[in-house]
N, C-alpha and C positions, 0 to 999 in steps of 0.2 A: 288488398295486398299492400302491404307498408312498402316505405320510399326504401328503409333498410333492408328488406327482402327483397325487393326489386335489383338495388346495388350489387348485392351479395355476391352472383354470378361473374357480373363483370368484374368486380374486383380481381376477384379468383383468378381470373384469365388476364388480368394485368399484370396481378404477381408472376404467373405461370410465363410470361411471355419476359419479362426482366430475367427474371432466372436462368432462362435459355440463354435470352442475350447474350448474360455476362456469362454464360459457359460457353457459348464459341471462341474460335479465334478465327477474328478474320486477317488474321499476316497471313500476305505469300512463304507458301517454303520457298529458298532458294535454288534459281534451277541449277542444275548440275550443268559443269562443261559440255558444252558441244563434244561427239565425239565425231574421229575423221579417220578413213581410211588412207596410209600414203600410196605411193603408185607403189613403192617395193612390200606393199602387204601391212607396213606398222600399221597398227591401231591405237591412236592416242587422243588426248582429249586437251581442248584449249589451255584447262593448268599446267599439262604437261607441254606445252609448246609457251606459255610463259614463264616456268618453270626455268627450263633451255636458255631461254633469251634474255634474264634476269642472273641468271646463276654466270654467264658468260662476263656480262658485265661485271658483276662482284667481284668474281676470278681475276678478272684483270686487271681489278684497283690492286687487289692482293698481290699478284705481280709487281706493279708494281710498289708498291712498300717493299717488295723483299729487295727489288734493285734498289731501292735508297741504302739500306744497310749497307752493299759492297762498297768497300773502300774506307769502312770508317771503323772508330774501334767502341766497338760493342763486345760482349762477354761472349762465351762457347755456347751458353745457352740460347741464347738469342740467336746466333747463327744458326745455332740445330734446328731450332725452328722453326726458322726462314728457308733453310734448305728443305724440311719435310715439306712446307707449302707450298713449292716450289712443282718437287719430285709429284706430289698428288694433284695439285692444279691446274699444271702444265696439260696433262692428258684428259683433264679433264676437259678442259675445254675443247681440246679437240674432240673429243665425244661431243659435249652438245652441239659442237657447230656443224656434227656429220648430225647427227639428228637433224637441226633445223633443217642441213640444207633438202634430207630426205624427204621431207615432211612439205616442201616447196615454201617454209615458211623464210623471211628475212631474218639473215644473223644483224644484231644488233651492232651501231656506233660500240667501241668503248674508249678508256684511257688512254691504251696502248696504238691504238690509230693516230695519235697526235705524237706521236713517237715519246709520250711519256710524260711531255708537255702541259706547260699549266699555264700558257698565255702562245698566243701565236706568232708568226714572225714579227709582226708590228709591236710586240708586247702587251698587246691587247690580251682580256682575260677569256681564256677558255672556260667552262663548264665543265665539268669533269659529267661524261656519259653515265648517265644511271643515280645520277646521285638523291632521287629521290627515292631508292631503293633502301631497308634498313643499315643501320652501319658505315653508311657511305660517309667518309670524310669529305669536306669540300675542297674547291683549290683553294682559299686561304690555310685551310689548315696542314693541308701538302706543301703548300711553299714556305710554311712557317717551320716545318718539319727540316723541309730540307737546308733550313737554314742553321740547324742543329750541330751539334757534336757531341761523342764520349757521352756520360751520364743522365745527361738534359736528351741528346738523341733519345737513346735508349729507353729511356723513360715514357716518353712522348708515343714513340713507336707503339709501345707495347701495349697504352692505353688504347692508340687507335686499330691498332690491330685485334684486343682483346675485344672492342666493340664492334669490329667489323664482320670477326667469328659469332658474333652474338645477334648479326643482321640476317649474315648466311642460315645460320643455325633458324630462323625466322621462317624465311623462304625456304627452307630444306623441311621444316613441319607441315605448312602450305602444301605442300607437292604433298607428303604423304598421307595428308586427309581427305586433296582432292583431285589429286594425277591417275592415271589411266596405267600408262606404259610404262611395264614390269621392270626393261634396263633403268627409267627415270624415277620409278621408286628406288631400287635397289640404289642409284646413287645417294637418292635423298639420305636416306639411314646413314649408310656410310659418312655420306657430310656433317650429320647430327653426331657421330660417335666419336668422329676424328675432331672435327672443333672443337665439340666440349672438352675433350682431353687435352687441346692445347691450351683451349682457354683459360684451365687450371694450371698449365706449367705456368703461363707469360702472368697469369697473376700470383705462382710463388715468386717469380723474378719478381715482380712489383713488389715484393712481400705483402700480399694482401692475404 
């Protein structure tokens, strides 16, 4: 028997065995949220509890920016705006902080605990809660804000604000590809459908 017909075999099952190889895939899928029952019956799943605790945060930065506008002169439109965030944010938040607390999960630090504050009484620098969330302005950029006025305000606002809708709208996708609990999708959509239509007025006010 030749050294080539000897080979031949082997070959064969070396190619056959590459081949497999590289037709596997050995990635983990990713596992899916833990899900939890609360004591009052929800049934929801870890996205959906940092969904909650993320979106509270956000909410509050947005609060406050809308309190920087009062008192200064800005256009009707920009008020409108600020008032709609207001009117839908407000309640919102109280929604997820009754989920958290149903859920026996912690409602998060945000902004508005520092009573709106962007250094402490010593003038020391605070950290604005959450800011490594998408969207999030930093305190530089809120204390740079607040040092605005009239058309430079406004301006300034609307960028950050436009981008802030554009962090939300982030985390409001998140939930809806991998949240549990029915009320916490239904928010998500709603957040997805309301930002992006602001997002489009505050940049015709930019004129973009």
């Amino acid at each position: 028997m030749s050294a080539r017909t000897t080979l031949a075999p082997v070959a064969t099952a070396v190619l056959l065995l590459v081949a497999l190889t590289g037709c596997s895939d050995d990635s983990e899928p990713d596992p899916k949220p833990a899900v939890h029952t609360a004591a009052n019956g929800d049934v929801y799943n870890d996205a959906d509890a940092s969904f909650a605790s993320d979106l509270v945060q956000h909410h509050a930065l947005s609060l406050t920016l809308v309190d920087l506008t009062r008192g200064r002169n800005v256009s009707p439109g920009l008020t409108a705006i600020a008032d709609e965030i207001l009117a839908a944010q407000g309640p919102e938040i109280q929604s997820l902080t009754t989920w958290l607390t149903d859920w026996d999960q912690p409602a998060p630090e945000t902004i508005r605990d520092h009573a709106n504050a962007h250094a402490d009484e010593r003038g020391e620098v605070v950290e604005v809660p959450g800011d490594d969330l998408p969207g999030m302005p930093d305190h530089a950029e809120l204390e740079a804000l607040e040092e605005l006025d009239g058309p430079e305000f406004e301006q300034r606002w609307l960028e950050l604000m436009v981008a802030h809708h554009e962090g939300a709208i982030e985390i409001a996708e998140e939930e809806s590809d991998a949240g549990r609990f029915s009320p916490a999708l239904d928010l998500a959509r709603a957040v997805v459908t309301t930002q992006q239509d602001q997002v489009e007025q505050m940049k015709s006010l930019l004129g973009d």
